[in-house]
C-alpha positions as CSV (number, residue, x, y, z in Angstrom):
1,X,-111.8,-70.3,-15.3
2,X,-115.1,-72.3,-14.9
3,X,-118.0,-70.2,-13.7
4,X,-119.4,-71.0,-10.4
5,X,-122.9,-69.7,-9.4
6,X,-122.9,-67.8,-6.0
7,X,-126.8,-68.0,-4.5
8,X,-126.4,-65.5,-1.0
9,X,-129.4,-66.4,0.9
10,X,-128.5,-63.8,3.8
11,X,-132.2,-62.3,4.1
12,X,-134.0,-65.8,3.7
13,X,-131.9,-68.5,5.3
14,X,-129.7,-66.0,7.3
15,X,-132.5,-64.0,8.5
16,X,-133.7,-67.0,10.2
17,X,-130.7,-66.9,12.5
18,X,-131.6,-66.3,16.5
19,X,-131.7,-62.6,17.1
20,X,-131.6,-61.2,13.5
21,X,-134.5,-58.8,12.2
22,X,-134.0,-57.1,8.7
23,X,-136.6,-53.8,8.2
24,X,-137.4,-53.2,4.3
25,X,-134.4,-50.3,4.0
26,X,-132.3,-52.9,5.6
27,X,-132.7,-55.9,3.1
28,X,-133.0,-53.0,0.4
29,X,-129.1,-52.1,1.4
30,X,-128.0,-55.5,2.1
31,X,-129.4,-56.5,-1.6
32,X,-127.2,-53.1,-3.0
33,X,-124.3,-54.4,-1.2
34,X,-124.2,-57.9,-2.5
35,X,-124.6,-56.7,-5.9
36,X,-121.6,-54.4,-5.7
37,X,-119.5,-57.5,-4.4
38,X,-121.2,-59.8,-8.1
39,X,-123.2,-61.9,-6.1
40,X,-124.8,-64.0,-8.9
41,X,-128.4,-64.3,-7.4
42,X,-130.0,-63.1,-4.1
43,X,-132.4,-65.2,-2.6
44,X,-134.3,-62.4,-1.1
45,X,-137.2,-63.8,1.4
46,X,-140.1,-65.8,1.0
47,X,-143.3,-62.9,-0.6
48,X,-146.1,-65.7,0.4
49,X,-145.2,-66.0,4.1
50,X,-145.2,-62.4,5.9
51,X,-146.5,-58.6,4.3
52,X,-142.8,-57.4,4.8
53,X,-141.1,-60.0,2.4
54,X,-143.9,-58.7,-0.2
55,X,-143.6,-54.8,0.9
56,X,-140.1,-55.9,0.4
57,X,-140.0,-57.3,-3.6
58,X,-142.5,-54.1,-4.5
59,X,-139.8,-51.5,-3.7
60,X,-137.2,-53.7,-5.1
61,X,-138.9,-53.1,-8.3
62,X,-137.7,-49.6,-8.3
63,X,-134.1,-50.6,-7.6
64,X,-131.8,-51.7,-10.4
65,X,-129.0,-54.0,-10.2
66,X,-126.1,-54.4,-11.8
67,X,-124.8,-57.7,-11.4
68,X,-127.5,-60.1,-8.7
69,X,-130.9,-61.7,-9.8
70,X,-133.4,-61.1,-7.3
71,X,-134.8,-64.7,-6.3
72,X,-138.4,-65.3,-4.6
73,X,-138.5,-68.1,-2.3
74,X,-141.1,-70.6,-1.5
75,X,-142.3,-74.6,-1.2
76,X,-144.4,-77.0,-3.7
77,X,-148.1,-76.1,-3.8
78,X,-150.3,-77.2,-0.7
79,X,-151.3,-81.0,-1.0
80,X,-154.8,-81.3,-2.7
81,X,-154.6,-78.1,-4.3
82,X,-154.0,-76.5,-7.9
83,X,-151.4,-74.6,-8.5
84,X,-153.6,-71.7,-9.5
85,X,-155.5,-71.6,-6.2
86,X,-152.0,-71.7,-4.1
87,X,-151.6,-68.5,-2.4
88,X,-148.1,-68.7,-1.9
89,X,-147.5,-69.4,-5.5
90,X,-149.5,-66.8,-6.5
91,X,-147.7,-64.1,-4.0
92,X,-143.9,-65.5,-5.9
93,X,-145.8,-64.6,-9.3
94,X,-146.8,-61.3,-8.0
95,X,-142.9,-60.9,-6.3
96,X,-142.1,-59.9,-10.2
97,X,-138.7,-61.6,-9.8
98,X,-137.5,-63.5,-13.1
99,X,-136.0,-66.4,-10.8
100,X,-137.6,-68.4,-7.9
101,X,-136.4,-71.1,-5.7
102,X,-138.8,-73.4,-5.0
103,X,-138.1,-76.6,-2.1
104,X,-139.5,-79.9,-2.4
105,X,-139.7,-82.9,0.2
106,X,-137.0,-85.6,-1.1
107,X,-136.9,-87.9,2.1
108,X,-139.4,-90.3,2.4
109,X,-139.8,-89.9,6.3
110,X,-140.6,-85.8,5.7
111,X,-143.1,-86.7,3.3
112,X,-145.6,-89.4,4.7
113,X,-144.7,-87.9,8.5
114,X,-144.3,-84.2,8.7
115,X,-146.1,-83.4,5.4
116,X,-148.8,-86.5,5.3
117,X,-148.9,-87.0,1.6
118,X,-148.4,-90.0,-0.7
119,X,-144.9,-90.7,-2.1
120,X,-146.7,-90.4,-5.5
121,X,-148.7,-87.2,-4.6
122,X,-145.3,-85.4,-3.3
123,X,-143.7,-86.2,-6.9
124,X,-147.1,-84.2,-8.4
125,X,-146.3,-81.4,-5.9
126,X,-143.1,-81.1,-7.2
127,X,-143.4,-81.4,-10.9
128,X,-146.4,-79.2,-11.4
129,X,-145.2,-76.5,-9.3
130,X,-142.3,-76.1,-11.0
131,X,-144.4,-76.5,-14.5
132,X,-146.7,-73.5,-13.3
133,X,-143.8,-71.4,-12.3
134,X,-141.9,-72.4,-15.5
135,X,-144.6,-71.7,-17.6
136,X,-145.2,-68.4,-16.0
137,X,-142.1,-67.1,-17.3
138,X,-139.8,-67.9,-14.7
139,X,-136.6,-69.7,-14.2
140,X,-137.0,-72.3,-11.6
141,X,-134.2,-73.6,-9.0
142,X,-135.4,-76.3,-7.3
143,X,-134.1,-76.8,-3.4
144,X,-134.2,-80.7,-2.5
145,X,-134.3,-80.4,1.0
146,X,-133.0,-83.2,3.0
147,X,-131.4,-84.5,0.2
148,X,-128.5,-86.5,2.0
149,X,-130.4,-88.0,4.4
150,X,-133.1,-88.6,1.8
151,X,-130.4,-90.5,-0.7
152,X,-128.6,-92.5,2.1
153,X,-132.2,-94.0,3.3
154,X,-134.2,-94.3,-0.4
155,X,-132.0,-93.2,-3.2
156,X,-134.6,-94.3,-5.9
157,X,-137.4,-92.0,-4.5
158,X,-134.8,-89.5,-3.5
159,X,-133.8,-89.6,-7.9
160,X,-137.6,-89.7,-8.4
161,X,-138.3,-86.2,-6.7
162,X,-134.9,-84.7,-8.9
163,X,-136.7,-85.9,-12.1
164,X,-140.1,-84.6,-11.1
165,X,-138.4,-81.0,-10.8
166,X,-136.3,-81.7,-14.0
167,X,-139.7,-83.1,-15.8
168,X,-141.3,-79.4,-14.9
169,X,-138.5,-77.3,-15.7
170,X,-136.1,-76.6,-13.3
171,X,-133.2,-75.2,-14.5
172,X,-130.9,-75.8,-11.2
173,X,-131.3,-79.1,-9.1
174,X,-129.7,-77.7,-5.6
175,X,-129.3,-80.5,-3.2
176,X,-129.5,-79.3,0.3
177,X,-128.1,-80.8,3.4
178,X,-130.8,-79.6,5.8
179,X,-129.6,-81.1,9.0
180,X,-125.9,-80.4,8.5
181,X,-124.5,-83.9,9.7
182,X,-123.3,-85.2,6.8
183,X,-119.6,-85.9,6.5
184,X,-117.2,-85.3,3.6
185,X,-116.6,-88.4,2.0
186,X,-120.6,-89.2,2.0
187,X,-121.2,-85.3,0.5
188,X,-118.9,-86.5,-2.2
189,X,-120.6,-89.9,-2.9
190,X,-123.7,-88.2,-3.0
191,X,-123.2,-85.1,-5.2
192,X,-120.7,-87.4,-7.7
193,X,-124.1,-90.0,-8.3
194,X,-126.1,-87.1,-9.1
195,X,-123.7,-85.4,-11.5
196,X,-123.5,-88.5,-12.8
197,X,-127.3,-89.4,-13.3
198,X,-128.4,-85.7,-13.6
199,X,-125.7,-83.1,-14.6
200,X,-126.0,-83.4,-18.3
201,X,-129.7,-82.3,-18.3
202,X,-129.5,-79.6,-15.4
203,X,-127.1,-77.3,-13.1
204,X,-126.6,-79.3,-10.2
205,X,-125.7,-77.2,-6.9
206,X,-124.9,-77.2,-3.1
207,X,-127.2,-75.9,-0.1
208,X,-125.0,-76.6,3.4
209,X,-125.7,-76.3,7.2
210,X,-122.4,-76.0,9.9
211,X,-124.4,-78.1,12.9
212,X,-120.9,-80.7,12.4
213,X,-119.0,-77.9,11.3
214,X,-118.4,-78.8,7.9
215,X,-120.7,-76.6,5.8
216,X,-117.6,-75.1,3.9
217,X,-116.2,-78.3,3.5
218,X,-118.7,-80.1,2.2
219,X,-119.8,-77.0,-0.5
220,X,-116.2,-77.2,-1.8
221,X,-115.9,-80.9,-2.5
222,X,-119.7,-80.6,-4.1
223,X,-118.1,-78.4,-7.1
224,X,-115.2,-80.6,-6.9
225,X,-117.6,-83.4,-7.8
226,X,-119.2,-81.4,-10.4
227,X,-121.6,-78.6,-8.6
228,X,-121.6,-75.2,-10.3
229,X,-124.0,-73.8,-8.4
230,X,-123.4,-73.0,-4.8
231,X,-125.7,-71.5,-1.8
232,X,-124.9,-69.7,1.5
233,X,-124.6,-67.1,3.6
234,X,-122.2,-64.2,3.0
235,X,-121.1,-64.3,6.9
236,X,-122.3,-67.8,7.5
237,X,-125.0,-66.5,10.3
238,X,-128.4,-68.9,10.2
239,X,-130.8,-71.1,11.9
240,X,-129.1,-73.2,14.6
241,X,-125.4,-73.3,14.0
242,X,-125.6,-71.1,11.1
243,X,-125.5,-71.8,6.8
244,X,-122.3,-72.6,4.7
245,X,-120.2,-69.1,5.0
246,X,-120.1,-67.3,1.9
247,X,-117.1,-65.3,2.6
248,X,-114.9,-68.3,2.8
249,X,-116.1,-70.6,0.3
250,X,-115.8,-67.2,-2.8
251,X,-112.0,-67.1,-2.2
252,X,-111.5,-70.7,-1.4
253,X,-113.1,-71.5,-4.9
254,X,-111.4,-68.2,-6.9
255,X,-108.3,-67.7,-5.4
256,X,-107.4,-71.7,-4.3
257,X,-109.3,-73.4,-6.8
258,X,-109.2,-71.8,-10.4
259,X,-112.7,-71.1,-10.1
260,X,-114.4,-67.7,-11.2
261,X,-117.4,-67.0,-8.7
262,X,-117.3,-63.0,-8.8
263,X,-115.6,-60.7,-10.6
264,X,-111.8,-60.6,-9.7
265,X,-111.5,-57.1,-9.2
266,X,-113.9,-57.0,-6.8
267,X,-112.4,-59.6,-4.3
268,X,-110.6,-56.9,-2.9
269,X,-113.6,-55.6,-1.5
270,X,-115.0,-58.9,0.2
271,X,-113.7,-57.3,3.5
272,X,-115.7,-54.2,3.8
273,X,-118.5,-55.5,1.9
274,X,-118.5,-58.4,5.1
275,X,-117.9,-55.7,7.6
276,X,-121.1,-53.2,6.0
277,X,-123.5,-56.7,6.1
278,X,-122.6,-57.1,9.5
279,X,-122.6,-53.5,10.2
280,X,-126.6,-53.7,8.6
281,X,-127.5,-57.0,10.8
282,X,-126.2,-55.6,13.8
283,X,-124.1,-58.5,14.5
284,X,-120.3,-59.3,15.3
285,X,-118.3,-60.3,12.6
286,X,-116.0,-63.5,14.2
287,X,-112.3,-61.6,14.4
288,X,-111.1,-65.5,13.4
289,X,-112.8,-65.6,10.0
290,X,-110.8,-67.3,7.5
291,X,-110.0,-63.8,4.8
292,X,-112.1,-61.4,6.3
293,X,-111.8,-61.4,10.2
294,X,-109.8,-58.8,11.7
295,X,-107.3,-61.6,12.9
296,X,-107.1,-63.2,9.8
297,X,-103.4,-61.7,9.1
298,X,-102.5,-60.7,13.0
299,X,-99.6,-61.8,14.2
300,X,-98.4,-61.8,17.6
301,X,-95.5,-63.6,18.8
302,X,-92.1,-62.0,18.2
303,X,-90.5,-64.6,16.0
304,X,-93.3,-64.4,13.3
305,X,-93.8,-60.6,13.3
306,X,-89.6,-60.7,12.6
307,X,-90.3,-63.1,9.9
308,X,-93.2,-61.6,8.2
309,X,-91.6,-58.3,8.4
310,X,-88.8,-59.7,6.1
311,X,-91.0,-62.1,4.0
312,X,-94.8,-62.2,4.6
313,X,-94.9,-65.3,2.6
314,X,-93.1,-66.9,5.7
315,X,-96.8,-67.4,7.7
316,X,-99.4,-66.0,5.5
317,X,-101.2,-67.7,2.7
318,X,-102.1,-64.8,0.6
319,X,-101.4,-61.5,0.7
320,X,-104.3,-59.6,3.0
321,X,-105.0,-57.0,0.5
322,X,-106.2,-59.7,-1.8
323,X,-109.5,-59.9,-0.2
324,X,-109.6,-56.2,1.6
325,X,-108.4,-57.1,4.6
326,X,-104.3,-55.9,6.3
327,X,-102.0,-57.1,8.2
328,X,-102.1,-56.4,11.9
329,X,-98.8,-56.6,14.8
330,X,-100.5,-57.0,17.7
331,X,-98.8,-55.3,20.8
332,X,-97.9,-57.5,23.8
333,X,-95.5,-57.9,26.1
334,X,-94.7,-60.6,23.8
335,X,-93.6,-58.6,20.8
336,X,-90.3,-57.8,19.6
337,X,-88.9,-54.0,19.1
338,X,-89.5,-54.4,15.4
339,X,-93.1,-54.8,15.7
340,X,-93.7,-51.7,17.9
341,X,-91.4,-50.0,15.6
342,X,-93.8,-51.0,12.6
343,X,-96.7,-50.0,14.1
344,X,-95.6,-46.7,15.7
345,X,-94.2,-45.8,12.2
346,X,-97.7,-45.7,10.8
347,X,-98.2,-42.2,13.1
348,X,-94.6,-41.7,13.4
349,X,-93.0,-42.5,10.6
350,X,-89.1,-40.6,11.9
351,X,-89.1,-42.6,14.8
352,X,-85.9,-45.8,14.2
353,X,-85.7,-48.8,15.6
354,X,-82.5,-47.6,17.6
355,X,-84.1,-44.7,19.0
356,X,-84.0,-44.0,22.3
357,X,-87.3,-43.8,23.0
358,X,-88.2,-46.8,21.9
359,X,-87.0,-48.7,25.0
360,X,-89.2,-45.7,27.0
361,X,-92.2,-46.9,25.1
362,X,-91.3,-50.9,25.3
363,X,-91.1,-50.4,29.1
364,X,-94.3,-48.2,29.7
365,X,-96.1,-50.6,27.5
366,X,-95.0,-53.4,29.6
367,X,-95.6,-51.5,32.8
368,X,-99.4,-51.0,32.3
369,X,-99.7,-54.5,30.7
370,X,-98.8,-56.0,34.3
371,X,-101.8,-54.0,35.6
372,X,-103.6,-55.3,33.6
373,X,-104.0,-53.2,30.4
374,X,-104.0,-55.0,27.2
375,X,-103.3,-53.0,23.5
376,X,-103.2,-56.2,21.4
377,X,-106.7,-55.7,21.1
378,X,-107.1,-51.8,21.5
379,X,-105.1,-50.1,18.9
380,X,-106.5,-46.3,20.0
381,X,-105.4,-47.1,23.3
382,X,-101.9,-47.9,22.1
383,X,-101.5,-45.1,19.5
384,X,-102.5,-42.4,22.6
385,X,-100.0,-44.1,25.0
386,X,-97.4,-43.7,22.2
387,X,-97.9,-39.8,21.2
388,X,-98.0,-39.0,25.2
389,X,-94.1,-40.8,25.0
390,X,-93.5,-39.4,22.7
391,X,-94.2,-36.1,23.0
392,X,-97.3,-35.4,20.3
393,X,-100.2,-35.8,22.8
394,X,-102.3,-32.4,24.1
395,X,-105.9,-33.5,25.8
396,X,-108.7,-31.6,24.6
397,X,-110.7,-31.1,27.4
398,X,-110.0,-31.3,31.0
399,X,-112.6,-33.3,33.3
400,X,-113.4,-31.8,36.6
401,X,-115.4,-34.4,38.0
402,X,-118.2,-37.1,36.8
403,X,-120.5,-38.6,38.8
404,X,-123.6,-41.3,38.5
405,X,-126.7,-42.8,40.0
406,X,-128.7,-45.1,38.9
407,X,-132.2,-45.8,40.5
408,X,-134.5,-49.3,40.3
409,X,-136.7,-49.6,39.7
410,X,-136.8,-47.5,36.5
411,X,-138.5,-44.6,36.2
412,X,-139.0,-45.0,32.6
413,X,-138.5,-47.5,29.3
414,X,-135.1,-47.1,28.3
415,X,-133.9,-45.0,31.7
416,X,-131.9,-46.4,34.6
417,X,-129.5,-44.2,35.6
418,X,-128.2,-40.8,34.8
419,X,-124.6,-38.9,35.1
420,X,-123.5,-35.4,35.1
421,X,-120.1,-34.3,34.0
422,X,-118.2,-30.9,34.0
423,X,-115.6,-30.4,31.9
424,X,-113.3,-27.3,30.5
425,X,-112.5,-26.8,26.5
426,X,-109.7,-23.6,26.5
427,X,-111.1,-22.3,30.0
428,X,-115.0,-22.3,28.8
429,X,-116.5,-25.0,31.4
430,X,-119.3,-27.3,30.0
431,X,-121.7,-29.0,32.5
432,X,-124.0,-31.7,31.2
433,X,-126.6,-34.9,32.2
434,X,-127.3,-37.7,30.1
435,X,-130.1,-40.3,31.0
436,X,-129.0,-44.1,29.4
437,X,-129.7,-47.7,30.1
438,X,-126.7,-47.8,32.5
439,X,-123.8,-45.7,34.0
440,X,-122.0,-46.2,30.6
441,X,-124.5,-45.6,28.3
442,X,-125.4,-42.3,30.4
443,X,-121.8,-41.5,30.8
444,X,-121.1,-42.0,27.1
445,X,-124.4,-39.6,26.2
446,X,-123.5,-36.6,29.0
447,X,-119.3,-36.3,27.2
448,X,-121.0,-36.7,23.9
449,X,-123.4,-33.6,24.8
450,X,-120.2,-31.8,26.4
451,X,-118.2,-32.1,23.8
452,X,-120.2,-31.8,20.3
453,X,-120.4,-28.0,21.1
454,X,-116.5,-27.5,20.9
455,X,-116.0,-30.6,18.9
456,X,-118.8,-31.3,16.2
457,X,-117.5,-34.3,14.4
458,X,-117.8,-36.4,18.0
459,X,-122.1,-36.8,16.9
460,X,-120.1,-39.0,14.3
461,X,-119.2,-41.8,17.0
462,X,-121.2,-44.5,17.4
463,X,-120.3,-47.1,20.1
464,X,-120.9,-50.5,18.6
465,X,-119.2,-52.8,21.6
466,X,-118.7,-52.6,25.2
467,X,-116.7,-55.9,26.8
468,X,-115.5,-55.9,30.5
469,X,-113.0,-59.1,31.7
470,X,-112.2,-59.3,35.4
471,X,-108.9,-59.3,35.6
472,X,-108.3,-61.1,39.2
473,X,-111.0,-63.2,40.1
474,X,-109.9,-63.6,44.1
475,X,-110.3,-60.8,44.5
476,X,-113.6,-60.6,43.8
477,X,-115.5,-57.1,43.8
478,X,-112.3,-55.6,44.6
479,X,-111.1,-57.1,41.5
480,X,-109.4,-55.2,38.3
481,X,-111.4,-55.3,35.6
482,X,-110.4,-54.4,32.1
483,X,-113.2,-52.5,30.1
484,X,-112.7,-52.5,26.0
485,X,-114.8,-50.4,24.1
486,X,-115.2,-50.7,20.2
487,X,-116.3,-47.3,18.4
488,X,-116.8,-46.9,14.7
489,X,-117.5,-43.2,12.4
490,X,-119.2,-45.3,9.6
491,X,-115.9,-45.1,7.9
492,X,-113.7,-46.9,10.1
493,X,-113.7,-48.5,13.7
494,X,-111.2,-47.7,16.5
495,X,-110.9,-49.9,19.9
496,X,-109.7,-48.6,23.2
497,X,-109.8,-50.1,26.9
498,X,-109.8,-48.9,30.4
499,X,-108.3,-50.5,33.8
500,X,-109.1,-50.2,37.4
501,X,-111.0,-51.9,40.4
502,X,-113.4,-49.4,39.7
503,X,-116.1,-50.4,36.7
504,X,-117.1,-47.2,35.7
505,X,-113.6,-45.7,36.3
506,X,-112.4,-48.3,33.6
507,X,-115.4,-47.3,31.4
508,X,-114.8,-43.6,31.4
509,X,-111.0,-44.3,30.3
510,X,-111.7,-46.0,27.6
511,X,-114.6,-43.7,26.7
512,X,-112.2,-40.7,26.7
513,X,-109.9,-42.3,24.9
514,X,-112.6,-43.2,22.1
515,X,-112.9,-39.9,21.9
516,X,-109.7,-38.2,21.8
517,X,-108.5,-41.3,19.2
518,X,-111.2,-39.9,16.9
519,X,-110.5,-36.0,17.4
520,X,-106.6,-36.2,17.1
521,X,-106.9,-38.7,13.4
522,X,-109.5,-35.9,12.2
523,X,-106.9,-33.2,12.7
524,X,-104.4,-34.9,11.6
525,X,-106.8,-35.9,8.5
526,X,-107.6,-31.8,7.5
527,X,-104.0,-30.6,8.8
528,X,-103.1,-33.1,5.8
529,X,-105.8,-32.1,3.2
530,X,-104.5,-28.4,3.7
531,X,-100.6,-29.4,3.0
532,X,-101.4,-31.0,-0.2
């Protein structure tokens, strides 16, 4: 299998993505996590431009890695300057990272206009600060940024910038597509002229942007046309619409097109290794992503579920566990008998398709579906409602009442409303408050205080999203809403929801059920532990 370089530029290029902020630990655990998945090199920030990228590369220095080269970032020297009086080259040198990526201007139009230099003087930018860097021990990639637009508007200049990198030692020539417009068959013309001119002296790779929504696209038909060395984003998050998305392109190459980019045993973990980055950026991972998205293998309508059940080559492309990820029956009103049979056997494995009960569960699903409940996308929800059909459910506390106000405006940071609850574990009663930034939040903090002294494994729940659909727009206050609350351990995550015309009615059901989800699979858990 030919080798393909993977470059994950998650805390330089991703970082850069709207509403994404990486501490020190954080970049320090996202840099562990790529390594276990065999990213080749980690483009790790840029030392020169912030004390936090630098604070950054010293601790690194304490950190081994197994598999990833930790890559410094950073542009040609200032104009009119040595390389030894650059501050910013100097800060990569003192980064103590054996590669760097350096970017250069390739497009005429960036370098007379935005950067005001001569053609002739931008070429002596480039070449010497890839000489000083090269001759300072390190292994130079150089980035030509704007490359496409640069070759489509002055190829020969856009060559001469190539061969001024080349001429001072670059080792990779990565040409980027800055402003993500390019389409296909021009990615292709492009990256097959420079193979041509440049590939037998240097690695030639691909640096995409998704603002035309091709940045996959256009990395995959780069190493078709001779790239071996690819850059991205291992969840595809960046400035604007985001950079070419890692966790695609890795098993689109390996597992679609003979190409080795990490070790094959580890592509079973690309799942969680995707859910712990996202997990660290505190962002959403898209349920829809291609091999890693918790849709990727769902199924829904009854026809496919039937057909998957007796062949899952009938409508899936690979098998899930492939890549980490499983299949998932989603329950609707929608889905046939086998597919709540399937997924009820997971908890309760006796129950048949003929049974009985079945049709009890089919109708009561159906029944709270029509006001408005919804367990395709809330598979706590759905497992309670089954073990209180079917006999296996016993609540473990009883609420005697609730009740919150909220005030405005706030009497302090963080503080808008509070809530009391009383509640009764085995006939002790528990009465607590909880201050939060809204009735939820305060709701959520007063049952978590309630219940840690009977129950200590609820301080492990962490709610991580909160989503509320109105259900009937005419009606409008009146209106039902449906409230569906994601909650995660650290080891898994669970997903409940909550109905009524009532807000914080729908909140608190899907609250309790978060709860109970997570105290009954615990027992179950130990009671299991202790039989084997």
């Amino acid at each position: 299998m030919k080798k393909i370089e993977i470059l994950d530029s998650t805390l330089r290029d991703g970082a850069q993505g709207e509403g994404i902020s990486y501490s020190v630990q954080d970049k320090i655990h996202i840099c562990r996590t790529l390594d276990e998945l065999g990213i080749s090199y980690i483009e790790a920030g840029n030392p020169g431009s912030n004390p936090k990228d630098m604070e950054f590369f010293q601790e690194m220095k304490k950190v081994s890695l197994k598999n990833a080269k930790l890559c410094a970032f950073g542009a040609t020297r200032h104009k009119e300057m040595k390389c030894t009086e650059d501050t910013n080259l100097q800060s990569i040198l003192a980064a103590g990272t054996e590669y760097v990526v350096i970017f250069g201007k390739s497009w005429t139009f960036q370098v007379t206009e935005i950067l005001r230099v001569s053609l002739e003087e931008n070429l002596k930018m480039i070449q010497e600060t890839c000489e000083f860097l090269h001759n300072n021990g390190r292994h130079v990639f150089y980035d030509a940024e704007h490359f496409f637009t640069a070759y489509f508007d002055d190829k020969d200049y856009a060559f001469k910038t190539l061969q001024a990198a080349i001429d001072g030692g670059a080792e990779v020539i990565c040409l980027c597509e800055t402003k993500g417009g390019f389409m296909i068959d021009e990615c292709r013309q492009a990256v097959a002229d420079v193979v041509k001119n440049f590939g037998d002296k240097v690695k030639i790779g691909i640096h995409t942007h998704n603002d035309c929504g091709l940045a996959v696209a256009n990395s995959l038909v780069a190493v078709s046309q001779g790239a071996v060395h690819v850059q991205g984003v291992l969840l595809g998050f960046g400035e604007r619409t985001g950079n070419a998305n890692l966790s695609t392109i890795i098993p689109d190459l390996q597992l679609k097109m003979g190409y080795e980019c990490i070790p094959s045993q580890n592509m079973k973990n690309l799942t969680a290794i995707c859910n712990k980055i996202s997990e660290i950026t505190n962002v959403s991972m898209n349920s829809q992503s291609p091999f890693v998205g918790k849709s990727a293998f769902a199924h829904k309508a009854g026809m496919h579920i039937d057909a998957v059940l007796k062949n899952p080559m009938a409508y899936e492309h690979i098998p899930p566990e492939t890549v980490g990820n499983s299949r998932v029956f989603l329950m609707s009103e929608v889905a046939g008998r086998s597919t709540i049979v399937e997924k009820i056997q997971k908890f309760a494995p006796s129950l048949k398709k003929t049974d009985e009960l079945v049709d009890k569960i089919v109708k009561k699903m159906k029944e709270l579906e029509f006001e408005g409940y919804q367990f395709e996308g809330a598979d706590g929800s759905f497992e309670l409602m089954v073990r209180k059909q079917l006999g296996q459910y016993q609540p473990f506390f009883k609420l005697h009442y609730y009740q919150t106000n909220g005030s405005n405006p706030r009497p302090e940071e963080g503080v808008c409303c509070c809530a009391q609850i009383k509640v009764e574990v085995d006939g002790q009663i528990e009465i607590t408050a909880g201050e939060g930034d809204g009735p939820v939040n305060a709701l959520d903090i007063a049952l978590r205080k309630a219940l840690e002294k009977f129950y200590p494994l609820v301080a492990q729940i962490r709610l991580i999203d909160f989503k509320v659909r109105v259900i009937d727009g005419k009606s409008a206050t009146a209106a039902k809403v449906r409230v569906i609350i994601e909650s995660t351990d650290g080891s898994a995550n669970w997903t409940t929801v909550g109905v009524s015309a009532d807000l914080i009615e729908a909140s608190w059901i899907a609250l309790c059920d978060s709860f109970e989800y997570k105290l009954i699979r615990d027992i179950e858990k130990h009671y299991r532990k202790i039989v084997q």
